[in-house]
Backbone bond lengths (Angstrom), bond angles and torsions (degrees), N, CA, C in turn:
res aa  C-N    CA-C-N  psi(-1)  N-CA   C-N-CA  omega(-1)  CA-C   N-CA-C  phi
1 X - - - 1.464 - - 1.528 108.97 -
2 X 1.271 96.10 125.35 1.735 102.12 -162.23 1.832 92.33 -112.41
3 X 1.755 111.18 139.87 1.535 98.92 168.59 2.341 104.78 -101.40
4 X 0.782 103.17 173.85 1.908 108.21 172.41 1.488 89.58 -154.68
5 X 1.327 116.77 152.61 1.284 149.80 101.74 1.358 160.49 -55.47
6 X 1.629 110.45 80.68 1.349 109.69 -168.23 1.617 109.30 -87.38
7 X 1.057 95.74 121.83 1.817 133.93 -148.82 2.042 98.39 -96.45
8 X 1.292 112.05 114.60 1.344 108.55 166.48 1.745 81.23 -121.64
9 X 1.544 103.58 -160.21 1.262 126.15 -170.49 1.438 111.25 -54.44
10 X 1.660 113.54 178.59 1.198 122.49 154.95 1.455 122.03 88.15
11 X 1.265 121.66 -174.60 1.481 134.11 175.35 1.399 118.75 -55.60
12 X 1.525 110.81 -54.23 1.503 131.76 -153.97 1.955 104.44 -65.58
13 X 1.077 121.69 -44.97 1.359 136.85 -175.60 1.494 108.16 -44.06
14 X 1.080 94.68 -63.29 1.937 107.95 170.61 1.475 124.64 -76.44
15 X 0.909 97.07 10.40 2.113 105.01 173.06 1.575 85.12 -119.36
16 X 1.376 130.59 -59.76 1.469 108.50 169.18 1.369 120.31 -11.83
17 X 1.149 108.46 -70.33 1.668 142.18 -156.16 1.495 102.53 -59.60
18 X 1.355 108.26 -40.95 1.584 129.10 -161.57 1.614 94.09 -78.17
19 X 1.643 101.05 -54.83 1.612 90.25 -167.35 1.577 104.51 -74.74
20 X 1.499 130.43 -19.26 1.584 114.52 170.18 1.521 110.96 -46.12
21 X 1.094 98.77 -60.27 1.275 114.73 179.74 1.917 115.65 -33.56
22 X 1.062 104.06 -59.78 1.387 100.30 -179.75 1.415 123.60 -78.38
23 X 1.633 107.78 4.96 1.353 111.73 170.87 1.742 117.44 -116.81
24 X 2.007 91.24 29.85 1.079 88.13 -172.82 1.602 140.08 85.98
25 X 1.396 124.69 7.34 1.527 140.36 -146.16 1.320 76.71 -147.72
26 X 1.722 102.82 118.27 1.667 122.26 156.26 1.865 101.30 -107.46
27 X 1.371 96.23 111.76 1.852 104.14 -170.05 1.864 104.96 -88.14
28 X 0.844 120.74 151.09 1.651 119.81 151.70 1.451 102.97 -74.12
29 X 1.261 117.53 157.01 0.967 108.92 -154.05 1.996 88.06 -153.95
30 X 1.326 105.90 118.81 1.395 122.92 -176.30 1.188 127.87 -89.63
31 X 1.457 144.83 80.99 1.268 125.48 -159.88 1.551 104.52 -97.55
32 X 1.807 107.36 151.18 0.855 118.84 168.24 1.687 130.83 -116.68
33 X 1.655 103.27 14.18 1.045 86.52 173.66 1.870 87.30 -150.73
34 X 1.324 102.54 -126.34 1.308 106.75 -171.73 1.578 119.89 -77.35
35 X 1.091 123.39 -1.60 1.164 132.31 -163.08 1.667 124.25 -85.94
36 X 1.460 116.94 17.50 1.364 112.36 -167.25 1.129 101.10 -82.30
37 X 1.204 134.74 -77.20 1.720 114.07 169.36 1.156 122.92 6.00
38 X 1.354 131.72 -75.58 1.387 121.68 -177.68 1.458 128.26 -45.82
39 X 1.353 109.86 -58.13 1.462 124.46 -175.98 2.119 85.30 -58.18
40 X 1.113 130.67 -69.91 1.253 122.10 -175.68 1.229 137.48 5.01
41 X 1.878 85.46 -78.00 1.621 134.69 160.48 1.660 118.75 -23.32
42 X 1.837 100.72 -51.81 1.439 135.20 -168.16 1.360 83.37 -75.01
43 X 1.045 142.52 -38.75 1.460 129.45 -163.70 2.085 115.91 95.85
44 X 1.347 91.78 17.41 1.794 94.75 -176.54 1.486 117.92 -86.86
45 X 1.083 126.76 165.56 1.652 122.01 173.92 1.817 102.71 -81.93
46 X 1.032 89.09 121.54 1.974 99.69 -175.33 1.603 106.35 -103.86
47 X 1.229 115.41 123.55 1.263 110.34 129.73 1.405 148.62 -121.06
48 X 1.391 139.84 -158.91 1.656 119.25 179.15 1.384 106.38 -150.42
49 X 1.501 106.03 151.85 1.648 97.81 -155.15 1.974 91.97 -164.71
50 X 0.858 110.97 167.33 1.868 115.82 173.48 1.453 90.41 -130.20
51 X 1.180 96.58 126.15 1.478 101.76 169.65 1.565 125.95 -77.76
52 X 0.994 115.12 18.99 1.443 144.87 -178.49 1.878 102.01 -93.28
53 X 1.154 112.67 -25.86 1.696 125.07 161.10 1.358 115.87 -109.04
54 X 1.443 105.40 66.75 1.458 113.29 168.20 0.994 152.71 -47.64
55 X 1.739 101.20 -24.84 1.564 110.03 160.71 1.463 105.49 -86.28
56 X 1.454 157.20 -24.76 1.046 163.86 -149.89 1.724 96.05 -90.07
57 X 1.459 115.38 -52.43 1.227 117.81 169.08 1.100 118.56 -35.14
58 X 1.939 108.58 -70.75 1.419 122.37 177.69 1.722 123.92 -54.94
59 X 1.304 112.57 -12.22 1.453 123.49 177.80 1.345 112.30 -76.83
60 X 1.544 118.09 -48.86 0.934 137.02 -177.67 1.498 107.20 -52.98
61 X 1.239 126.74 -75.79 1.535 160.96 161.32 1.486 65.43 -5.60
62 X 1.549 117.78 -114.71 0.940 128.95 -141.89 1.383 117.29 -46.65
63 X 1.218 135.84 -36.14 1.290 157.31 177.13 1.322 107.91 -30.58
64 X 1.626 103.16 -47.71 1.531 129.15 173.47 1.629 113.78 -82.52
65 X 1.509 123.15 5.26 1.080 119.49 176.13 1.903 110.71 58.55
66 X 1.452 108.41 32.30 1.595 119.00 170.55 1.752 107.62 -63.49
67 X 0.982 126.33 129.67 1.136 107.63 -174.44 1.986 98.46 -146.79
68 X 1.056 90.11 10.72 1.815 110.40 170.46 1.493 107.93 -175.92
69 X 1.275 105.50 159.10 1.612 115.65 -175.19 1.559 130.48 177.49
70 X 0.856 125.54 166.76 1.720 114.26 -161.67 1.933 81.87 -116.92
71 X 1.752 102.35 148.19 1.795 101.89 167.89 1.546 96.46 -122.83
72 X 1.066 100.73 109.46 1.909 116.95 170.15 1.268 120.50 -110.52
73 X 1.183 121.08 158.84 1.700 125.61 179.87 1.577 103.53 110.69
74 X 1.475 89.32 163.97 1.654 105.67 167.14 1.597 109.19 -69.23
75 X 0.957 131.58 141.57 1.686 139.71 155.41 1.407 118.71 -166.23
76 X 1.397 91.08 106.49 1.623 105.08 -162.57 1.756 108.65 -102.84
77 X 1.436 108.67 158.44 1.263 96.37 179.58 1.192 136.12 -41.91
78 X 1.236 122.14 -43.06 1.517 119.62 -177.32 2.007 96.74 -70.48
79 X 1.212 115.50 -6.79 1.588 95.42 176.72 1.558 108.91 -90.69
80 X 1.135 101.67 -25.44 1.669 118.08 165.73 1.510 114.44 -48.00
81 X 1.248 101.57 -70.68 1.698 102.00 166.46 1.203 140.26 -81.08
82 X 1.385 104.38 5.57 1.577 92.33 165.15 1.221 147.01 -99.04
83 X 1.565 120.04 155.51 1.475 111.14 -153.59 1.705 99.19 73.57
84 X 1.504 101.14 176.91 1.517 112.15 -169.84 1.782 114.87 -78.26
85 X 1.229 96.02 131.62 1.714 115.40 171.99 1.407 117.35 -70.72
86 X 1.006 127.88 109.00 1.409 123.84 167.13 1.393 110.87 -59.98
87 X 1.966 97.64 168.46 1.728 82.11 -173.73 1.352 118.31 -92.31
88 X 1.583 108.30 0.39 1.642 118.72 173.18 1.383 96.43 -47.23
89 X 1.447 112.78 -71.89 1.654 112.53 -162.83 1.668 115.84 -56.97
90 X 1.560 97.45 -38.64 1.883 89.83 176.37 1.154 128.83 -83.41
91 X 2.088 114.55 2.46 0.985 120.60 136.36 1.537 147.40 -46.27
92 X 1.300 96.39 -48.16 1.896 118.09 154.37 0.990 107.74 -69.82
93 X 1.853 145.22 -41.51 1.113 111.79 -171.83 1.705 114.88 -75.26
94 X 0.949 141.67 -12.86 1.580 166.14 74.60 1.545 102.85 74.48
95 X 1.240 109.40 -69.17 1.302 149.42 -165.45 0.622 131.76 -85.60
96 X 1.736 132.92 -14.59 1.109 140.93 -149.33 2.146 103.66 -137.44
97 X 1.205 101.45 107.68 1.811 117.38 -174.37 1.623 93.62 -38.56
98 X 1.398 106.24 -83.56 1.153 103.22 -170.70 1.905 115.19 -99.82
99 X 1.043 114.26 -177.78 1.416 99.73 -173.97 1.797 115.26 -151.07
100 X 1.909 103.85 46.75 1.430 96.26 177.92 1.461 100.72 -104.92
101 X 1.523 106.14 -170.90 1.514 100.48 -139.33 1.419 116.77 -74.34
102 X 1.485 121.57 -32.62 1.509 102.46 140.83 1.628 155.14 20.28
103 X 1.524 78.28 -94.99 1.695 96.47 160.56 1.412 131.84 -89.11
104 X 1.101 102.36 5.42 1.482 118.28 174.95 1.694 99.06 -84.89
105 X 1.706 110.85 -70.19 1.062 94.74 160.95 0.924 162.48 -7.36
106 X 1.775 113.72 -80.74 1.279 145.18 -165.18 1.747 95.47 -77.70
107 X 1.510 113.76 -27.55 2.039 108.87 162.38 1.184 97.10 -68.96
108 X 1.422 149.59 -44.33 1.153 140.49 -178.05 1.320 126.15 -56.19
109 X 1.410 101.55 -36.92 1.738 103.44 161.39 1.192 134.72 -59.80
110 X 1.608 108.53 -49.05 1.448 116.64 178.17 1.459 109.70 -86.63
111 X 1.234 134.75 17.47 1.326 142.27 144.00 1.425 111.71 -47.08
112 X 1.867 100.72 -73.52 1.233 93.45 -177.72 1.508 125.51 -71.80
113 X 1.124 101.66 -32.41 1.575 122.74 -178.00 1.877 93.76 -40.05
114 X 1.361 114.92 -55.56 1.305 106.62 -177.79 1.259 130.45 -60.24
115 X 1.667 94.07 -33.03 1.953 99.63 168.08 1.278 114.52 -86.35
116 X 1.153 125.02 43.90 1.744 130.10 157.20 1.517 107.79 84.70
117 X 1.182 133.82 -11.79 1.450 149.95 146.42 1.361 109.26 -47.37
118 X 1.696 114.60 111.06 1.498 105.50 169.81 1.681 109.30 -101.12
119 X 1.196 118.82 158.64 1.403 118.37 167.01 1.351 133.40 -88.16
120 X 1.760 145.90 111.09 1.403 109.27 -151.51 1.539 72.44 -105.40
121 X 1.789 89.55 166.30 2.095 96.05 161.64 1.408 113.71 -60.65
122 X 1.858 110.36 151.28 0.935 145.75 -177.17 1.507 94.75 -51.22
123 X 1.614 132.06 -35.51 1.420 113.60 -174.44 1.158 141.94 -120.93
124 X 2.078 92.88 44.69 1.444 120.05 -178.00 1.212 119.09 -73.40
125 X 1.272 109.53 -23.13 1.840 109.62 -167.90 2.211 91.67 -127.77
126 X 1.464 115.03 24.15 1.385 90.50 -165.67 1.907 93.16 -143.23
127 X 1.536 99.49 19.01 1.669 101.21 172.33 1.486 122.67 -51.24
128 X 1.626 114.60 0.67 1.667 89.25 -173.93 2.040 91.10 -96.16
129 X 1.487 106.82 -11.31 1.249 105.65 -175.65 1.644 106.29 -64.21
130 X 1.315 129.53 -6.14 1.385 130.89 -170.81 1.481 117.35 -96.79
131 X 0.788 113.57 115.16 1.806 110.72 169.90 1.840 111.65 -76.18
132 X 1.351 100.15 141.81 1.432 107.40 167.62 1.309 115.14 -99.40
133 X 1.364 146.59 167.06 1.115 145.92 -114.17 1.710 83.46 -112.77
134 X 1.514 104.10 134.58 1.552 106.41 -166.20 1.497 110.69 159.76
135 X 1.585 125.52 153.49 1.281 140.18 177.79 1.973 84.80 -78.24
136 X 1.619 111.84 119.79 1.557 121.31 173.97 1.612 111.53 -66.36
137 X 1.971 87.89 -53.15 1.912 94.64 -151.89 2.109 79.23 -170.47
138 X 1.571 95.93 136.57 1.517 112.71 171.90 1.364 136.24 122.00
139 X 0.832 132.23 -145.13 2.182 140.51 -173.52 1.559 81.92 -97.64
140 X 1.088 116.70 174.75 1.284 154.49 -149.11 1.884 93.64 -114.17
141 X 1.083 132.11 124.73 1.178 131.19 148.15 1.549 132.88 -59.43
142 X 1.619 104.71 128.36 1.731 108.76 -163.84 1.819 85.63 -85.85
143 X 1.692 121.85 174.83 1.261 125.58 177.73 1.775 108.27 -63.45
144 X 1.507 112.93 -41.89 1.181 100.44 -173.43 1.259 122.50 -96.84
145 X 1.536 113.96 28.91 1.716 135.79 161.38 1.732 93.81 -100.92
146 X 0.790 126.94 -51.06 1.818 117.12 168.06 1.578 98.95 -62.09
147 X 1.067 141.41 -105.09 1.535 123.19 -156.01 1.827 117.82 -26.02
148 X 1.494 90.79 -20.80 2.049 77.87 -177.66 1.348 99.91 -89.02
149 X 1.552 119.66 -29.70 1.483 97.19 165.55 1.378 139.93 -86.73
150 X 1.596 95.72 20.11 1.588 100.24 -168.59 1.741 92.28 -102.25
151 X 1.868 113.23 -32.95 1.468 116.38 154.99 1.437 120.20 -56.78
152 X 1.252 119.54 -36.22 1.356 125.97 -171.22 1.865 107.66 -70.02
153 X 1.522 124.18 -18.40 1.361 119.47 -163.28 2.120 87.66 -99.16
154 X 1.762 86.76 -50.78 1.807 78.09 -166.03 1.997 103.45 -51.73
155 X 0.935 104.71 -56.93 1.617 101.74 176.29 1.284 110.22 -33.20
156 X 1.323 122.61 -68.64 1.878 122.22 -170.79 1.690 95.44 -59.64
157 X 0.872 140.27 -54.51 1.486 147.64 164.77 1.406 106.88 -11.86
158 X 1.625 98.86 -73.56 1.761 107.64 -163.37 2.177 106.32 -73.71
159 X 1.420 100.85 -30.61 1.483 107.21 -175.64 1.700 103.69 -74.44
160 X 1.194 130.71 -20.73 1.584 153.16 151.34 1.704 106.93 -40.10
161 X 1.466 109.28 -51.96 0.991 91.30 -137.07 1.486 82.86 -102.73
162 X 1.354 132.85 0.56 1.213 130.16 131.95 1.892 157.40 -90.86
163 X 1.647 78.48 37.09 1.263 122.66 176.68 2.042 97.42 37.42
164 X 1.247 92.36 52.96 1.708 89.44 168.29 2.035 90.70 -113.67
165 X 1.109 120.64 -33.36 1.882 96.16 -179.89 1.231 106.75 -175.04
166 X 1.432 128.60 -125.11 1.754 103.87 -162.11 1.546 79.32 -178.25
167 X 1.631 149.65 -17.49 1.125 120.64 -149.88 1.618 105.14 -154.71
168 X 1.196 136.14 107.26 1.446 158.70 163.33 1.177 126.28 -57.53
169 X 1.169 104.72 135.23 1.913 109.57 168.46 1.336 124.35 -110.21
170 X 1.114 149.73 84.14 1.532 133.21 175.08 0.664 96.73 -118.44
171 X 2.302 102.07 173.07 1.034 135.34 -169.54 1.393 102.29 -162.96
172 X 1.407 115.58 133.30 1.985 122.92 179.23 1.508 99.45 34.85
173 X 1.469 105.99 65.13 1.077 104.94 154.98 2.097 119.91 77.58
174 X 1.025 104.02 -1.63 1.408 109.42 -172.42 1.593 96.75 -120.87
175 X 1.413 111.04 151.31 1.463 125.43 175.02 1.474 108.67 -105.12
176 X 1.501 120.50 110.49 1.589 124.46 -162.65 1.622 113.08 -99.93
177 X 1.455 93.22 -27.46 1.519 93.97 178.02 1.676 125.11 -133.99
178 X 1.091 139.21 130.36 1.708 112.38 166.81 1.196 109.10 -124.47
179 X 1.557 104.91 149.82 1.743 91.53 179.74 1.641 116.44 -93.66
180 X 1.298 97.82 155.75 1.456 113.79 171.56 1.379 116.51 -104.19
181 X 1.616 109.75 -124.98 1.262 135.50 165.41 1.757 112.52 -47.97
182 X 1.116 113.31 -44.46 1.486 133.33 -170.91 1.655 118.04 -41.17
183 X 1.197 91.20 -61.66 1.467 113.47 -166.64 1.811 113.52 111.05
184 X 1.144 86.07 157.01 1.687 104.33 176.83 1.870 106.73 -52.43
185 X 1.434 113.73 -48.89 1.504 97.41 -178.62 1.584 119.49 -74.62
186 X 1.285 123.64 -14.05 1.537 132.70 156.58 0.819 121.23 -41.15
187 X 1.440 104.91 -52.39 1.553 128.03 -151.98 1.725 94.22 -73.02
188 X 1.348 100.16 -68.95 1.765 93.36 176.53 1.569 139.43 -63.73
189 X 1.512 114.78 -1.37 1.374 139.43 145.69 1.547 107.21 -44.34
190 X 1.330 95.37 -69.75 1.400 113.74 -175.37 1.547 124.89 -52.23
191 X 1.476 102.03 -52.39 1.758 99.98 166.53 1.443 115.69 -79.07
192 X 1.149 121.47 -11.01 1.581 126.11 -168.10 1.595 96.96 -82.59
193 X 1.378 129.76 -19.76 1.325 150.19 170.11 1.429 112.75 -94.13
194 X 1.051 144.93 -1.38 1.185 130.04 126.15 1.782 131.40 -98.78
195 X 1.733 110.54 -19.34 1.036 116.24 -175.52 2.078 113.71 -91.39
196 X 1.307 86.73 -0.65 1.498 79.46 -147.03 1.109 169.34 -76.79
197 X 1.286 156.00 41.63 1.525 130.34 128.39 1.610 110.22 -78.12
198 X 1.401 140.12 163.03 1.296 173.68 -166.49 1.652 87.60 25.26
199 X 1.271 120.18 77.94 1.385 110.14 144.81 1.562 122.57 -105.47
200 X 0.988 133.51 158.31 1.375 150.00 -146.76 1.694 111.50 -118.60
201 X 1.589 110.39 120.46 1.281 121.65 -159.23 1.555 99.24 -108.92
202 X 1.366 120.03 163.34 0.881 108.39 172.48 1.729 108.44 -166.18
203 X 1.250 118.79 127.73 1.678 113.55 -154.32 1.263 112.92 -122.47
204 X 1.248 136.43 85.60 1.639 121.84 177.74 1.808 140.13 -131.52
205 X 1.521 110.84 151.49 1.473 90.84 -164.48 1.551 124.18 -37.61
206 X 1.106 126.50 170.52 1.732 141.79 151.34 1.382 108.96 -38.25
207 X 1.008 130.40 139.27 1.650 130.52 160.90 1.752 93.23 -55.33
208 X 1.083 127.77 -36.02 1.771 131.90 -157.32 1.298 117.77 -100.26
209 X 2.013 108.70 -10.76 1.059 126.38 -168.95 1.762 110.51 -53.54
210 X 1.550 102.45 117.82 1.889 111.05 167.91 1.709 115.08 -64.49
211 X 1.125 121.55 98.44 1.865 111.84 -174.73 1.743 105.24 -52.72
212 X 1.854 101.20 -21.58 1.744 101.71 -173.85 1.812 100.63 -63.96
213 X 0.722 109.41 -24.49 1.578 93.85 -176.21 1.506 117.87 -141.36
214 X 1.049 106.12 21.07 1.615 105.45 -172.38 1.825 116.86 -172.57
215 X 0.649 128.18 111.21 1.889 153.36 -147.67 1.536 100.66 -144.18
216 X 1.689 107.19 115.61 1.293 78.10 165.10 1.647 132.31 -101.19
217 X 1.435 138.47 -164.79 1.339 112.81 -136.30 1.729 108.14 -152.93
218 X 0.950 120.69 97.09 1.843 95.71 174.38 1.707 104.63 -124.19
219 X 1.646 98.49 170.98 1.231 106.93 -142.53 1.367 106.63 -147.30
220 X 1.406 127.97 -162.34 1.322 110.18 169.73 1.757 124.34 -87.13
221 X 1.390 108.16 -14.76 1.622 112.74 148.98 1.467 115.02 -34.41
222 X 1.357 88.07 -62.55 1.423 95.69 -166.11 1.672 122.83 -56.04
223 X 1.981 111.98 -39.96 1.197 109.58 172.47 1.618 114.72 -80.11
224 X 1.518 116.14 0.75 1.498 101.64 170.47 1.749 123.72 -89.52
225 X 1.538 96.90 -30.62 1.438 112.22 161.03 1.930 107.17 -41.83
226 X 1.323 119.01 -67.40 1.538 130.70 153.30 1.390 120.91 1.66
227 X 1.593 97.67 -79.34 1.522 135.78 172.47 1.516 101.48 -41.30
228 X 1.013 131.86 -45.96 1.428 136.70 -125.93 1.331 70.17 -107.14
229 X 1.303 143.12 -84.11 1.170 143.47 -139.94 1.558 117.97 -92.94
230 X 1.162 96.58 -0.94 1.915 101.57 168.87 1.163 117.63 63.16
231 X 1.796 96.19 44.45 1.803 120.94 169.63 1.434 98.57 -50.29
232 X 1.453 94.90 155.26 1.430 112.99 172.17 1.579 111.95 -105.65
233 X 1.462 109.53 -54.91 1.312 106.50 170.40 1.383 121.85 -148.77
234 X 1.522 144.87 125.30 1.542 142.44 141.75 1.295 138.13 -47.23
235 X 1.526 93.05 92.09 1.563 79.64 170.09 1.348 120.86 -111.74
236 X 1.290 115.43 140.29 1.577 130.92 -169.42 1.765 112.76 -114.57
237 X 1.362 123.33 137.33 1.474 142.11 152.59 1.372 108.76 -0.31
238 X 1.531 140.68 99.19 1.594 103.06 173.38 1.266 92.07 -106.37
239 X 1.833 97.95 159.47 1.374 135.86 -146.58 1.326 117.48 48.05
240 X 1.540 139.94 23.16 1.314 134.55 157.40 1.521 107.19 -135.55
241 X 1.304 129.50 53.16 1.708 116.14 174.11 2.034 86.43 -152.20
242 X 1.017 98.93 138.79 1.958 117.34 169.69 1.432 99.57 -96.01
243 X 1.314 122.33 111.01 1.033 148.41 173.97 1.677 100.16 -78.96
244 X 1.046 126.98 58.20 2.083 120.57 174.78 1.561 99.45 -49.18
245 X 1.658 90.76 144.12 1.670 118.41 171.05 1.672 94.89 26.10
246 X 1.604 110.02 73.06 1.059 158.72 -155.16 1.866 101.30 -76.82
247 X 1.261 90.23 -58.79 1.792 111.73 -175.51 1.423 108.86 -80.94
248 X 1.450 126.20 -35.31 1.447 116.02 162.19 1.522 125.05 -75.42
249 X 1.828 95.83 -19.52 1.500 80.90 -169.38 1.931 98.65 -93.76
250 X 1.128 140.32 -40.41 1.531 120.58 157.34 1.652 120.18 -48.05
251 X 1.187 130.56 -2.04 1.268 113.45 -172.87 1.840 98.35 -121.10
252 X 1.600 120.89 -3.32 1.129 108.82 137.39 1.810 128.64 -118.54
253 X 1.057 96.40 37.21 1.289 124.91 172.81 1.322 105.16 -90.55
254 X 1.767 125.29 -57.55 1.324 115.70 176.57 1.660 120.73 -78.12
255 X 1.691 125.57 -25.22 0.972 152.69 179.05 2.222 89.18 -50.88
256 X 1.154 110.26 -35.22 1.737 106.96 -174.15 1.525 98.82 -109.97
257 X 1.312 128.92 30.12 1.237 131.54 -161.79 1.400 121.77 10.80
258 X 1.292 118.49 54.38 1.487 124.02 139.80 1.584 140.55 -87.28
259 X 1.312 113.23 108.02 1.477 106.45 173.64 1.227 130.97 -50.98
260 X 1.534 133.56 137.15 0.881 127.06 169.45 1.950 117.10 -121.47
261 X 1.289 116.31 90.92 1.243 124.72 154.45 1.190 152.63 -43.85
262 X 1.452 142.44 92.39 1.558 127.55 -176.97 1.947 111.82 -98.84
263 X 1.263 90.61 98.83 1.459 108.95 -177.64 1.590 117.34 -91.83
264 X 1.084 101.35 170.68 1.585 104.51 166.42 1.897 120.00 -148.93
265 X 1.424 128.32 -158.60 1.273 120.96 -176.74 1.679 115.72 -48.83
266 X 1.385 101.94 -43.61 1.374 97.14 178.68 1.479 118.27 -102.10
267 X 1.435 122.54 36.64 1.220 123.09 165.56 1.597 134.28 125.08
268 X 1.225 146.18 -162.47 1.389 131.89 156.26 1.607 117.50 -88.69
């Protein structure tokens, strides 16, 4: 039983890597974008591939005797398509009604899943990145900073569960922003511009959300977007959101006196 890492962009790929590592698991390790150097550096077995050659991927994988593996990183459509498509993949894309990233995905899973490759979730090897349900770092919450985040979760909840976005803005009781297309740091630009100083964020998975390929995530974007707009407080999913560079971002998170919360259905 062999583990791999199929490697897109970003932070998350190499804390994968890190936590195999400390549980003992030397992975092959697949990159898909710019990132081989690093993993290198780390001392891992690298290889490089566009996932846009889907059988070449899957050759590889196996080549290495992968026979389970976690897929982390950014890889966005245009990294999908660029350069030439094999016809494995435009076979799957073929198949598929609609085709946002989702289901693009989740065909990507059971691709491999079918060639004897299982997929584990994104937050098998990356639990210290998770908060459990709890006040993180900040001031004390007044009652009507809890009711906006108790509005702020059912909203991201119900807009989740119609796969339009994941992340809310209110303030006294009103919902100022939701995200779409944008992203989560837009999104709070955006309400922080109509709401703004101390409005109240609030970010959480999909009711439908796959942990195999998709977690959601904030970062230090995310607490400067915050910064910028003279958030009052974040509240995030607990046990489903990756808190990146975790210790800088609560310790200048409270440094601008913003709370940061990991709540759930019944509360912080």
């Amino acid at each position: 039983m062999s583990w791999g890492i199929l490697a897109g962009q970003g932070l998350l790929p190499l804390e994968v890597g890190e936590g195999m590592k400390r549980e003992g698991i030397e992975p092959f390790v697949l990159c898909l974008g710019e990132n081989a150097a690093q993993f290198r550096e780390a001392g891992f077995n690298v290889g490089e591939a566009q996932l846009g050659q889907l059988g070449s991927v899957r050759r590889l994988l196996i080549e290495h005797r992968v026979d389970q593996m976690v897929m982390i990183g950014r890889v966005g459509k245009e990294n999908l398509l660029a350069g030439a498509v094999d016809q494995e993949l435009l076979g799957l894309f073929a198949q598929l009604a609609k085709k946002n990233d989702d289901t693009l995905q989740l065909a990507i899973v059971n691709y491999f899943e079918e060639h004897g490759i299982r997929i584990e979730t994104q937050t098998r090897f990356l639990k210290h990145l998770i908060p459990d349900r709890g006040v993180l770092t900040g001031p004390a919450i007044s009652p009507e900073e809890k009711a906006d985040l108790e509005l702020g979760f059912r909203m991201a909840k119900a807009i989740g569960r119609l796969d339009i976005g994941q992340s809310v803005v209110v303030k006294k009781g009103m919902v100022l922003a939701i995200e779409a297309v944008e992203g989560t740091d837009q999104t709070i630009l955006r309400g922080g511009q109509y709401g703004g100083s101390g409005v109240v964020v609030v970010k959480v998975a999909k009711p439908q959300q796959d942990f195999r390929f998709d977690v959601p995530a904030i970062g230090l974007n995310t607490l400067q977007a915050l910064i910028t707009v003279k958030a009052r407080i974040l509240g995030v999913e607990a046990g489903a959101t990756f808190i990146l560079d975790r210790e800088k971002f609560l310790a200048e998170a409270e440094a601008h006196g913003i709370t940061v919360v990991a709540l759930d259905e019944v509360g912080a």
